[in-house]
C-alpha positions as CSV (number, residue, x, y, z in Angstrom):
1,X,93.4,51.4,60.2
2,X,91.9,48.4,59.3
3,X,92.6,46.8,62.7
4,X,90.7,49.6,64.4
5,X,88.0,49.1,62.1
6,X,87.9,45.2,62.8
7,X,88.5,45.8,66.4
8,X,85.5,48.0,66.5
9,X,83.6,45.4,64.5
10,X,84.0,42.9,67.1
11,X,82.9,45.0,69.9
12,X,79.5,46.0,68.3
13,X,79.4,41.9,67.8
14,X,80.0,40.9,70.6
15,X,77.0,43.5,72.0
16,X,75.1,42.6,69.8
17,X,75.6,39.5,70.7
18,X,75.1,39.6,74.7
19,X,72.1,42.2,74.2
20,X,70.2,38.5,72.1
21,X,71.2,36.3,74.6
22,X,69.6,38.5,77.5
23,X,66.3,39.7,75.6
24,X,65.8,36.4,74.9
25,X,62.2,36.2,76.7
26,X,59.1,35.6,74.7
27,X,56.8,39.0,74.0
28,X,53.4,39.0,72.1
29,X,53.2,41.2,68.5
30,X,50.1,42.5,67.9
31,X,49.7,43.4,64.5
32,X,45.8,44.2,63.5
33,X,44.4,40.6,63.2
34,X,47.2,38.7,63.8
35,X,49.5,38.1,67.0
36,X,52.8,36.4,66.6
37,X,55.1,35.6,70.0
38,X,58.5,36.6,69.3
39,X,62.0,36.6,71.3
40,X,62.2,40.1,72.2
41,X,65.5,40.5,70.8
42,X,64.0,39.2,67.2
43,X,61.3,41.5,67.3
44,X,63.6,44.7,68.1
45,X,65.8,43.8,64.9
46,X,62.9,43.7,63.0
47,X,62.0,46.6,63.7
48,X,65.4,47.9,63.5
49,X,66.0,46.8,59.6
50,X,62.1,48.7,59.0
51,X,63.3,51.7,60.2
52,X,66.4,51.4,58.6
53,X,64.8,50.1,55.2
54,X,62.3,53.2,55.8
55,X,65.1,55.8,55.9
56,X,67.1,54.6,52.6
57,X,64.2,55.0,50.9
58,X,63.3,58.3,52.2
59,X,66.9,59.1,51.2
60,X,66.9,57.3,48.2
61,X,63.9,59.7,46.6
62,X,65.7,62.8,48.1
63,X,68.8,62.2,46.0
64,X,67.5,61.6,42.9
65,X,65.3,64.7,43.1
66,X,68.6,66.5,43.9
67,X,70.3,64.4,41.0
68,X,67.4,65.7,38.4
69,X,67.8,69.5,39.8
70,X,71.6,69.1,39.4
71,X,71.4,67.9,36.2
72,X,69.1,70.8,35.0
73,X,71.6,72.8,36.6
74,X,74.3,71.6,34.9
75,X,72.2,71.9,31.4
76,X,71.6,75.6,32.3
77,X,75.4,76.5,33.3
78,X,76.2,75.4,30.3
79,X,73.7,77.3,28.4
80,X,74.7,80.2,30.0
81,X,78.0,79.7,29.2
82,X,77.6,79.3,25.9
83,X,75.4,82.1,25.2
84,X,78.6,84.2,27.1
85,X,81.3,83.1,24.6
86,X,79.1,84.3,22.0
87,X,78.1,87.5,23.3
88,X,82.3,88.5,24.1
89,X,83.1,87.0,20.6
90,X,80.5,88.9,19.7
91,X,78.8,86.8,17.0
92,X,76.1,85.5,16.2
């Protein structure tokens, strides 16, 4: 398995690596004020890691809000549960 995984590494290198060698061509960021000249292949992999950076932390927030509603869950089960042992044992 982990030679397909390598294997597979390789390939999306090697890509990678074709697709920065031809889109190395200079294009012109404009970014309010300022204006930067970039490879093209530079500026798409920084865009690339802001969108990715953008969705972990979309994700991020998302599971600790279901991590704090689990928890509560959890805390409530339990409750519950207790509250049912007590009720069949039927003390108080």
């Amino acid at each position: 398995m982990r030679l397909v995984y390598f294997f597979v590494f390789l390939v999306v290198f090697i890509i990678g690596l074709l697709f920065s060698h031809w889109n190395m061509h200079p294009v012109q960021v404009n970014f309010y004020k300022w204006d930067i000249e970039l490879p093209l292949a530079v500026a798409l992999t920084i865009e690339l890691l802001a969108g990715v950076v953008i969705g972990l932390s979309v994700s991020t927030v998302k599971t600790l809000k279901l991590k704090a509603e689990s928890s509560k869950v959890k805390k409530k089960l339990a409750k519950t549960e207790k509250e049912l042992r007590r009720i069949r044992t039927g003390s108080k």
